[in-house]
Each structure stands twice: as structure tokens, then as C-alpha cells.
N, CA, C, O and CB atoms as a CASP TS submission, in Angstrom:
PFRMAT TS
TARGET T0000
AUTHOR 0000-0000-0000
METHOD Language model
MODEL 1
PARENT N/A
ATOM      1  N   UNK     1     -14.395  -6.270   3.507  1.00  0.00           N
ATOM      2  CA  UNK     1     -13.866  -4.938   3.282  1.00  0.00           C
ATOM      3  C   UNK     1     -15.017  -3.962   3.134  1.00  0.00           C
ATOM      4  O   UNK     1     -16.088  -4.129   2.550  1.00  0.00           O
ATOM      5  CB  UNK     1     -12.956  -4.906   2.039  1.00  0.00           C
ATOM      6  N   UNK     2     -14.559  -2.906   3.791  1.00  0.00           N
ATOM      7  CA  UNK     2     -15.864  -1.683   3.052  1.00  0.00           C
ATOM      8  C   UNK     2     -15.789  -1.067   2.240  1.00  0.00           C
ATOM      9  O   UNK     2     -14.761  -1.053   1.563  1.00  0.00           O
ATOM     10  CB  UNK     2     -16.332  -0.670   3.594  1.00  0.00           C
ATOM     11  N   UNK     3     -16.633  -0.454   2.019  1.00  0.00           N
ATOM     12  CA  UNK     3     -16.999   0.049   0.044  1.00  0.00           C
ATOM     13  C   UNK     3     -16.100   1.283   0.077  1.00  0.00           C
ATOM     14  O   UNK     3     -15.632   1.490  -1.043  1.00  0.00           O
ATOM     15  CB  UNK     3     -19.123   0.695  -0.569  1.00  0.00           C
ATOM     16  N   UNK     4     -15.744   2.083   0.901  1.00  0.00           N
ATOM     17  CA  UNK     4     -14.967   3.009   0.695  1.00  0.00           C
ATOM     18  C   UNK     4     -13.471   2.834   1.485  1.00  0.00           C
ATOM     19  O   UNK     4     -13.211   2.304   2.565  1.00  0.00           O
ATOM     20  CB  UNK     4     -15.740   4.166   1.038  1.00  0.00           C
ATOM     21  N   UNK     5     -12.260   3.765   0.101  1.00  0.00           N
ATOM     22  CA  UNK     5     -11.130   3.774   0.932  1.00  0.00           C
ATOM     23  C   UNK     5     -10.951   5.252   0.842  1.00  0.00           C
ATOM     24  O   UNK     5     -11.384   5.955  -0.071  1.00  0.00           O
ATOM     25  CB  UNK     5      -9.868   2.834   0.480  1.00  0.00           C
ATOM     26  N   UNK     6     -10.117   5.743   2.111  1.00  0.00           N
ATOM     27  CA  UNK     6      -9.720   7.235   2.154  1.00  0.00           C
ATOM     28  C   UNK     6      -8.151   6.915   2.008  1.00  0.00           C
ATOM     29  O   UNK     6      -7.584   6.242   2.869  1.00  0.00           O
ATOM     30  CB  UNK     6     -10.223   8.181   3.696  1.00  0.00           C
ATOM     31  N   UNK     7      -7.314   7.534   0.636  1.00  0.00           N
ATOM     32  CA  UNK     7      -5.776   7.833   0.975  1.00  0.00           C
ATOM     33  C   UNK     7      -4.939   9.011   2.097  1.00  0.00           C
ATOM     34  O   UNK     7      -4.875  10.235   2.211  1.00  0.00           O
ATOM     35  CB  UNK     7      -5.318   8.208  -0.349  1.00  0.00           C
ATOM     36  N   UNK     8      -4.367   7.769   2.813  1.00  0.00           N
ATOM     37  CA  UNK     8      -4.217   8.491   3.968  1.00  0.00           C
ATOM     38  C   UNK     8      -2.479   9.262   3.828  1.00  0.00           C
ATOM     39  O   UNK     8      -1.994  10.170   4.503  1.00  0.00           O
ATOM     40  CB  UNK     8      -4.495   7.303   5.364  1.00  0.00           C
ATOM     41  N   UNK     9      -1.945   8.564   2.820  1.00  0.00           N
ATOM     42  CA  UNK     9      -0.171   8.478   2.701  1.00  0.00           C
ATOM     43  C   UNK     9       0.180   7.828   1.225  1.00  0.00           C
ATOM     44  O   UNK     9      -0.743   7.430   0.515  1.00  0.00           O
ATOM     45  CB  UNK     9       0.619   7.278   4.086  1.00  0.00           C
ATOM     46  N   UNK    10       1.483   7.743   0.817  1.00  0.00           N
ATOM     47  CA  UNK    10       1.667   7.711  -0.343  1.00  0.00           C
ATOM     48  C   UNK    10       3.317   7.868  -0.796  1.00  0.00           C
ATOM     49  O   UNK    10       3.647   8.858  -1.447  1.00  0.00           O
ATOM     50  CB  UNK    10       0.765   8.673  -0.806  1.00  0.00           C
ATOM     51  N   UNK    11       4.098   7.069  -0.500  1.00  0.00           N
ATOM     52  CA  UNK    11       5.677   7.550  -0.734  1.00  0.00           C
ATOM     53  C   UNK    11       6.279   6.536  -1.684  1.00  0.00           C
ATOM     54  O   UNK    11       6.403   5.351  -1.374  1.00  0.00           O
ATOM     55  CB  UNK    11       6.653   7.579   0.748  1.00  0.00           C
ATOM     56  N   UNK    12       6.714   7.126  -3.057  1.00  0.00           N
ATOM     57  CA  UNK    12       7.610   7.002  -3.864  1.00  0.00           C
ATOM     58  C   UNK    12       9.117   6.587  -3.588  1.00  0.00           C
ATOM     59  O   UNK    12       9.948   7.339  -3.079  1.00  0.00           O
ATOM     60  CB  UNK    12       7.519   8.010  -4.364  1.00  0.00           C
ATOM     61  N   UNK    13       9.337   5.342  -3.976  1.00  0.00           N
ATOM     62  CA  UNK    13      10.436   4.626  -4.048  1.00  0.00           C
ATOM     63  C   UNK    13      11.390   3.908  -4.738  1.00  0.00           C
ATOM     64  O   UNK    13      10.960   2.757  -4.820  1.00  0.00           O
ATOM     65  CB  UNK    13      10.288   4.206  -3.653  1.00  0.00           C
ATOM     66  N   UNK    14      12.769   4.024  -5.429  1.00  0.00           N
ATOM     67  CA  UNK    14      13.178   3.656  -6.337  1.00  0.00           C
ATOM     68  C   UNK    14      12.831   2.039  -6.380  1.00  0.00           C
ATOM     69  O   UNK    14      12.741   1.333  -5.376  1.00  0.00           O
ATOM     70  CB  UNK    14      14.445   4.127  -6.370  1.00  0.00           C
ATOM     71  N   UNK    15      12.634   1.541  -7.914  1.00  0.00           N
ATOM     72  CA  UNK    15      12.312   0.309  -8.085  1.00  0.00           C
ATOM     73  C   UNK    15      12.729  -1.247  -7.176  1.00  0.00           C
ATOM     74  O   UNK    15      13.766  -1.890  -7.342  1.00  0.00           O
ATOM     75  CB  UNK    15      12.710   0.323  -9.264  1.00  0.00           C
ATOM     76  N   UNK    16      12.011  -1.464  -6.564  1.00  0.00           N
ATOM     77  CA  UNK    16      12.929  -2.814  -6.393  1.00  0.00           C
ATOM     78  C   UNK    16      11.876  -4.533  -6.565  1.00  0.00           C
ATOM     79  O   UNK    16      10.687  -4.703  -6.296  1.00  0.00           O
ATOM     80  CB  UNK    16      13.712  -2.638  -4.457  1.00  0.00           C
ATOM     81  N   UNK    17      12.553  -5.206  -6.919  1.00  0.00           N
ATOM     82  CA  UNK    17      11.452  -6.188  -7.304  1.00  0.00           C
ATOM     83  C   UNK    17      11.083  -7.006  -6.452  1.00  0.00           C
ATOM     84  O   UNK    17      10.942  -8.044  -7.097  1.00  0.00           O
ATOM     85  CB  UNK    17      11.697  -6.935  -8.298  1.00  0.00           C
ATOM     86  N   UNK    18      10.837  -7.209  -5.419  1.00  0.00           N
ATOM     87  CA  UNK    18      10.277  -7.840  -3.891  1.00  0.00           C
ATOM     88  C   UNK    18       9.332  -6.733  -3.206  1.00  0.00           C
ATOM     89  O   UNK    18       8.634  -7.101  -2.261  1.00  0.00           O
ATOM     90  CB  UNK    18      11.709  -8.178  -2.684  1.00  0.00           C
ATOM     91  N   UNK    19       9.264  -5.181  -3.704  1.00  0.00           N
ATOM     92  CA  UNK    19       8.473  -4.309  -2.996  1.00  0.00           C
ATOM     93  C   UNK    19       7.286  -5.049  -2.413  1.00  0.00           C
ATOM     94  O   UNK    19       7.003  -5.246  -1.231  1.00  0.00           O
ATOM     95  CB  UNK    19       8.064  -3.193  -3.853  1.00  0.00           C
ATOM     96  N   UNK    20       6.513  -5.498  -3.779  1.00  0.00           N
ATOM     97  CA  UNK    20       5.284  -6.573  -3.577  1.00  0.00           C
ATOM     98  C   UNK    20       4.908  -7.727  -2.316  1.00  0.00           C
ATOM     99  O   UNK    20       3.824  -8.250  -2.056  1.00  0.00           O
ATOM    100  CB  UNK    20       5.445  -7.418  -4.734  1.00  0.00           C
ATOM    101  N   UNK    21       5.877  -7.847  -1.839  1.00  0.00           N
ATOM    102  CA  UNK    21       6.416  -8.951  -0.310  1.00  0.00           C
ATOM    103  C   UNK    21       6.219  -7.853   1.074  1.00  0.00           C
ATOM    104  O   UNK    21       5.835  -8.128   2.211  1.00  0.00           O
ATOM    105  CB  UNK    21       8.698  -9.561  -0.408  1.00  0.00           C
ATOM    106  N   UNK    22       6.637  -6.529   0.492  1.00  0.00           N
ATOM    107  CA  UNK    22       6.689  -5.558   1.709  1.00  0.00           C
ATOM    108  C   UNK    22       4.807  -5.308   2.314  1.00  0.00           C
ATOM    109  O   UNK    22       4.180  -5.468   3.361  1.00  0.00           O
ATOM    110  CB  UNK    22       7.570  -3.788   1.000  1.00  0.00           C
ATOM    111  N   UNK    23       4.435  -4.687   0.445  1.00  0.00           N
ATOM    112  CA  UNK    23       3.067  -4.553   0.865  1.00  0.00           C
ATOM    113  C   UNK    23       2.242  -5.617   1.193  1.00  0.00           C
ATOM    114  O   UNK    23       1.349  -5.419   2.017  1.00  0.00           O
ATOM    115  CB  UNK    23       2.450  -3.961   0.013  1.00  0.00           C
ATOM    116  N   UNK    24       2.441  -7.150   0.494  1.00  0.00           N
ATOM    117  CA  UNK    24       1.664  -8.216   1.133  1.00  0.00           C
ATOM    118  C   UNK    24       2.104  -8.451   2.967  1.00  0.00           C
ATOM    119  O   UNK    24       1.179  -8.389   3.777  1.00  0.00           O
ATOM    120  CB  UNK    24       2.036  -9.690   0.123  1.00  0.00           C
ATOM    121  N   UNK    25       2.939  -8.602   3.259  1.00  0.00           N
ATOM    122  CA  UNK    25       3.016  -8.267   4.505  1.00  0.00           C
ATOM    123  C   UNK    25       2.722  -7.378   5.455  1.00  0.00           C
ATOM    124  O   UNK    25       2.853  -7.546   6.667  1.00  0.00           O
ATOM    125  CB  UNK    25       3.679  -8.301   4.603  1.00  0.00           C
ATOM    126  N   UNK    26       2.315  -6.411   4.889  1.00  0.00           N
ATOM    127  CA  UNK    26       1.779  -4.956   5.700  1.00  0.00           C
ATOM    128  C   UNK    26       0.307  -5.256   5.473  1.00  0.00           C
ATOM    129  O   UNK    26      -0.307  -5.074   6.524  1.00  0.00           O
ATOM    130  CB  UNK    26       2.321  -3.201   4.942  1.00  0.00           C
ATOM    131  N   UNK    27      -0.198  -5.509   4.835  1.00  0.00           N
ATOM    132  CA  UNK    27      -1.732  -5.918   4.669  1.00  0.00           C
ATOM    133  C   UNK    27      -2.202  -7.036   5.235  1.00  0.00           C
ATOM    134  O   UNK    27      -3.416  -7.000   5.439  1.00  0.00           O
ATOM    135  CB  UNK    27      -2.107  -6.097   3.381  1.00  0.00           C
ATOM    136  N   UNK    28      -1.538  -8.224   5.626  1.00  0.00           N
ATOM    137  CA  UNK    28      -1.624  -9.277   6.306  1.00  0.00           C
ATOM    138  C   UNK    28      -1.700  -8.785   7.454  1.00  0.00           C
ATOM    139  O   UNK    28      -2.810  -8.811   7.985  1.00  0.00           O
ATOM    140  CB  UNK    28      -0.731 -10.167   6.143  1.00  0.00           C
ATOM    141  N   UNK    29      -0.799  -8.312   8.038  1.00  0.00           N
ATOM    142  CA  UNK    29      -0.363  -8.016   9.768  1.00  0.00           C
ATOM    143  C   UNK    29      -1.060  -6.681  10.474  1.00  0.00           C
ATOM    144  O   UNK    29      -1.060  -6.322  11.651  1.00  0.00           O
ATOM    145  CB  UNK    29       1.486  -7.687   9.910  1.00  0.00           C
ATOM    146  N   UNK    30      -1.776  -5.970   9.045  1.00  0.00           N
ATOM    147  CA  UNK    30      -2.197  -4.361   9.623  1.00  0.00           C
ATOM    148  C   UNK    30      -3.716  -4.583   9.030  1.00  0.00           C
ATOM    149  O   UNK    30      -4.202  -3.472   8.818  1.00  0.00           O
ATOM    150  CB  UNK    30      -1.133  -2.670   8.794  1.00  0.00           C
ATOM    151  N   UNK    31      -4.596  -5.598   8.702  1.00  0.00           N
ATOM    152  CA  UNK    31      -5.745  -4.672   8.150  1.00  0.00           C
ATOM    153  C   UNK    31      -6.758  -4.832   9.490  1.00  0.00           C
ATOM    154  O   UNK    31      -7.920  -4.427   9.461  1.00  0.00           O
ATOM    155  CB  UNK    31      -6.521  -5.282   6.458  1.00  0.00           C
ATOM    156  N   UNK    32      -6.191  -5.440  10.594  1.00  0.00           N
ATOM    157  CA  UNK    32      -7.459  -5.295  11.473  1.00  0.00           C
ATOM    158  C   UNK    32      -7.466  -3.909  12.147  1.00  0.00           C
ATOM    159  O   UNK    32      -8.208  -3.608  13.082  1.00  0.00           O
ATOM    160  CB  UNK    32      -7.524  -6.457  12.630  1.00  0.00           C
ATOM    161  N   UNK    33      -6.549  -3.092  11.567  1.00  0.00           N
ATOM    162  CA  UNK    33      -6.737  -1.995  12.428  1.00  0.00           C
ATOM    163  C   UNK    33      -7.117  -0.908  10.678  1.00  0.00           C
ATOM    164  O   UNK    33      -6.723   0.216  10.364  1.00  0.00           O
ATOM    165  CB  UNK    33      -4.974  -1.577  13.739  1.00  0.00           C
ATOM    166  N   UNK    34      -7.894  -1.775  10.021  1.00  0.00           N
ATOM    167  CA  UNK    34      -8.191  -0.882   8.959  1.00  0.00           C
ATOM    168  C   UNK    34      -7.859  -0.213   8.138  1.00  0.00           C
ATOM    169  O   UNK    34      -8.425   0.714   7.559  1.00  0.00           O
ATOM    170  CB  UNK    34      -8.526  -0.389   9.088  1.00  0.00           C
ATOM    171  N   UNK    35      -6.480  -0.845   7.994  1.00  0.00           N
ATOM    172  CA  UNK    35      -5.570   0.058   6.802  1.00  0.00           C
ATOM    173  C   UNK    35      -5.225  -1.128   6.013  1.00  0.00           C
ATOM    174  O   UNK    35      -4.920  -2.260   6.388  1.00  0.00           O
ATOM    175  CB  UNK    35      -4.000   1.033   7.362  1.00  0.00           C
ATOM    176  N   UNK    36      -5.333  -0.649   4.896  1.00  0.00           N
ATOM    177  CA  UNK    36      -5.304  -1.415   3.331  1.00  0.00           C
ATOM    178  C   UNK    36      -3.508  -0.168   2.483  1.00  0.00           C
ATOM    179  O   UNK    36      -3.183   1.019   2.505  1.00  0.00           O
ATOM    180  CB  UNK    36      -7.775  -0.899   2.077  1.00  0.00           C
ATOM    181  N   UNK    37      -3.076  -1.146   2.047  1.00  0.00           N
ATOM    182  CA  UNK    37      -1.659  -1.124   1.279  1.00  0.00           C
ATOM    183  C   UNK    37      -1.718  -1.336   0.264  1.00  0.00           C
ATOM    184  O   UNK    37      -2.216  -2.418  -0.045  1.00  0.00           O
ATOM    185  CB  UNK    37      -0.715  -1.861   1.565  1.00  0.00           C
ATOM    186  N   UNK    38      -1.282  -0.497  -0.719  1.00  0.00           N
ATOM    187  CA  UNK    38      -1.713  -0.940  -2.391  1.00  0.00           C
ATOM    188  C   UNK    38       0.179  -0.526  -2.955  1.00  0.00           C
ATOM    189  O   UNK    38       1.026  -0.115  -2.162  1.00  0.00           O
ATOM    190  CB  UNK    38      -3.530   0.570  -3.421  1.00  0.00           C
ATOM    191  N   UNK    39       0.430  -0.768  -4.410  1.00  0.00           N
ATOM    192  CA  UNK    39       1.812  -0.609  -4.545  1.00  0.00           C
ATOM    193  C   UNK    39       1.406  -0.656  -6.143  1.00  0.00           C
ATOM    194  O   UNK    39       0.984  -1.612  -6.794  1.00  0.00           O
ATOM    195  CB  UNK    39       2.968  -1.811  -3.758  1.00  0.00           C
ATOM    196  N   UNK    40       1.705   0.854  -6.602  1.00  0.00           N
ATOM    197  CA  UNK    40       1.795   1.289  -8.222  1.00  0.00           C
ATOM    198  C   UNK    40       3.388   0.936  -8.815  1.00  0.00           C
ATOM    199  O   UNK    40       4.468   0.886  -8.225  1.00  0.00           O
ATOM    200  CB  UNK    40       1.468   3.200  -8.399  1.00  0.00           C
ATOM    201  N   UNK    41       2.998   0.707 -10.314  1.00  0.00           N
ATOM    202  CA  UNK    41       4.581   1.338 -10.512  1.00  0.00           C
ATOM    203  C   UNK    41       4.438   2.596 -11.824  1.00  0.00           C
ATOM    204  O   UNK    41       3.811   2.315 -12.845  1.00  0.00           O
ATOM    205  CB  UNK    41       5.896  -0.210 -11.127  1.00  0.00           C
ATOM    206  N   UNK    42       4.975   3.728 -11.679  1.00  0.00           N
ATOM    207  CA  UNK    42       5.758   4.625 -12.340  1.00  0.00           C
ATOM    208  C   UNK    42       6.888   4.938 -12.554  1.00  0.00           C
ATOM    209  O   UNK    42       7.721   4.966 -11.648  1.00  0.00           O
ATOM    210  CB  UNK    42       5.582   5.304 -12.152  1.00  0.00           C
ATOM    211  N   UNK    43       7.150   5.224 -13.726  1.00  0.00           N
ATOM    212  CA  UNK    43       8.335   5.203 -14.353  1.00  0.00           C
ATOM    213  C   UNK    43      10.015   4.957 -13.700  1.00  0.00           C
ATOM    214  O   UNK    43      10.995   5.579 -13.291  1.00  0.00           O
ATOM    215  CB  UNK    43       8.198   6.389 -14.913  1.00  0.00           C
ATOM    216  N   UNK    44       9.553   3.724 -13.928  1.00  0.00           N
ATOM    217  CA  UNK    44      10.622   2.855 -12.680  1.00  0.00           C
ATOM    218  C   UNK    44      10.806   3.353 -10.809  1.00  0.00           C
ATOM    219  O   UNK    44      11.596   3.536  -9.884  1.00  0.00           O
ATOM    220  CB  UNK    44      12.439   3.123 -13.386  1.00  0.00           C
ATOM    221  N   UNK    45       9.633   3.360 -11.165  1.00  0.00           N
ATOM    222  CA  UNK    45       9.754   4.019  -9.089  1.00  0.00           C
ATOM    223  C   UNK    45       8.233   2.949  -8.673  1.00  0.00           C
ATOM    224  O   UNK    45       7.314   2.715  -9.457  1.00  0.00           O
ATOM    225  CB  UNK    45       9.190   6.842  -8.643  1.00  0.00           C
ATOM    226  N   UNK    46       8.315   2.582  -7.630  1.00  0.00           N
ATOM    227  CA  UNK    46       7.694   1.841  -6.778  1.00  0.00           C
ATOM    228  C   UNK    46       6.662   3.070  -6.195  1.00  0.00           C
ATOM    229  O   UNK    46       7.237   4.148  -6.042  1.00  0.00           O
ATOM    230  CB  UNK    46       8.762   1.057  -5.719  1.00  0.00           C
ATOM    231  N   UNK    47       5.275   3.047  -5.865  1.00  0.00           N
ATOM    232  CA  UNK    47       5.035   3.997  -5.058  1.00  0.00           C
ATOM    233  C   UNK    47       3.661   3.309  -4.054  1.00  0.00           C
ATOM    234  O   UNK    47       2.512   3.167  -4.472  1.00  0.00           O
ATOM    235  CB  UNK    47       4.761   5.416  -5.998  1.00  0.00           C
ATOM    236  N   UNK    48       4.132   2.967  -2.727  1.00  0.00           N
ATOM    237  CA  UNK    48       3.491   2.818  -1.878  1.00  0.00           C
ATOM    238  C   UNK    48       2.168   3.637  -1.353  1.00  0.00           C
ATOM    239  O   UNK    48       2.245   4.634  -0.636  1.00  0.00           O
ATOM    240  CB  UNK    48       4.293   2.749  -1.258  1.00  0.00           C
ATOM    241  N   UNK    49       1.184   3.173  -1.729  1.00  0.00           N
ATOM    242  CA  UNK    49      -0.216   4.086  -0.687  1.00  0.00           C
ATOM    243  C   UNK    49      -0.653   3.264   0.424  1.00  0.00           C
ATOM    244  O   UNK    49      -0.497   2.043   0.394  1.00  0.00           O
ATOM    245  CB  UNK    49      -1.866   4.407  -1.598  1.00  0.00           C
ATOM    246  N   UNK    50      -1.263   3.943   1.538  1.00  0.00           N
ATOM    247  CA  UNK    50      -1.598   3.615   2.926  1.00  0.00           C
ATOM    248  C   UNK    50      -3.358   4.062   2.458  1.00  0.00           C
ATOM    249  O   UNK    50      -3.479   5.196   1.994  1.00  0.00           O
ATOM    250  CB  UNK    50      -0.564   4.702   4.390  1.00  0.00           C
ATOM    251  N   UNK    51      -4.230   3.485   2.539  1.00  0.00           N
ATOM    252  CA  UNK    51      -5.496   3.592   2.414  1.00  0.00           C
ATOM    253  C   UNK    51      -6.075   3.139   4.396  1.00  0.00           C
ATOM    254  O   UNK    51      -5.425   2.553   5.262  1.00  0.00           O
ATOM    255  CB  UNK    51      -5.994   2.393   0.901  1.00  0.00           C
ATOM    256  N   UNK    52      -7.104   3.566   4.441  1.00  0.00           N
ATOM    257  CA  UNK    52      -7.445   3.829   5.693  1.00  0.00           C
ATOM    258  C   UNK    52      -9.249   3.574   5.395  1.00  0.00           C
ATOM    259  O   UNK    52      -9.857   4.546   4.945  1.00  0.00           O
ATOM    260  CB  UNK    52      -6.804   5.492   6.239  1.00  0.00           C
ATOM    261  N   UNK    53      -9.925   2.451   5.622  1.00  0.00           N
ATOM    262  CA  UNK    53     -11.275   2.032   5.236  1.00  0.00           C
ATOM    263  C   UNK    53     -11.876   2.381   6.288  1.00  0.00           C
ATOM    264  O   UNK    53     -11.605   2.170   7.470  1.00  0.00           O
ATOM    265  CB  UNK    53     -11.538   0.642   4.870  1.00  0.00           C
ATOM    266  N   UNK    54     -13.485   3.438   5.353  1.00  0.00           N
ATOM    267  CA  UNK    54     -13.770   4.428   5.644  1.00  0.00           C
ATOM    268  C   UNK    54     -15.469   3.401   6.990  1.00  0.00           C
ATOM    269  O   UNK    54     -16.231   4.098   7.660  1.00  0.00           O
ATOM    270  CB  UNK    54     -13.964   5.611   3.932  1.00  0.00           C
TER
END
């Protein structure tokens, strides 16, 4: 991985408890084209970021 990430995207989603399966799968199948998937939680909302390594 490289030392820097740029946030490229970022969408808020009501809670669900498998989100974690969505982003491990999007990071598996997408990082050769250099995008990294991370997944917060706030106050019961899921919120997906799209990072883009710089």
C-alpha cells in the first residue's frame, strides 16, 4: 500500500450488520485499480468511504 490516501467519496447508510462483507468485498475485487474502502459507524448509520491511493 502507499503512504498516502486521498478521500474520494463517502455515503451514509442506515445500520446494517453484514455492511462489513460489502466493504471486504469491494477491497478484495477493487484495490488493483487503487481504491481502498473503509466503513465507520455513527450514531447508528453505517458510513462508507472510497479512498483512492495517492
Amino acid at each position: 500500500m502507499k503512504d498516502e490516501l486521498e478521500l474520494i467519496a463517502a455515503k451514509e447508510f442506515t445500520y446494517y450488520d453484514e455492511m462489513y462483507k460489502v466493504v471486504d468485498f469491494l477491497n478484495k475485487n477493487l484495490s488493483e485499480h487503487d481504491l481502498v474502502f473503509g466503513i465507520t459507524e455513527k450514531n447508528d448509520k453505517h458510513i462508507i468511504n472510497i479512498y483512492k491511493e495517492k
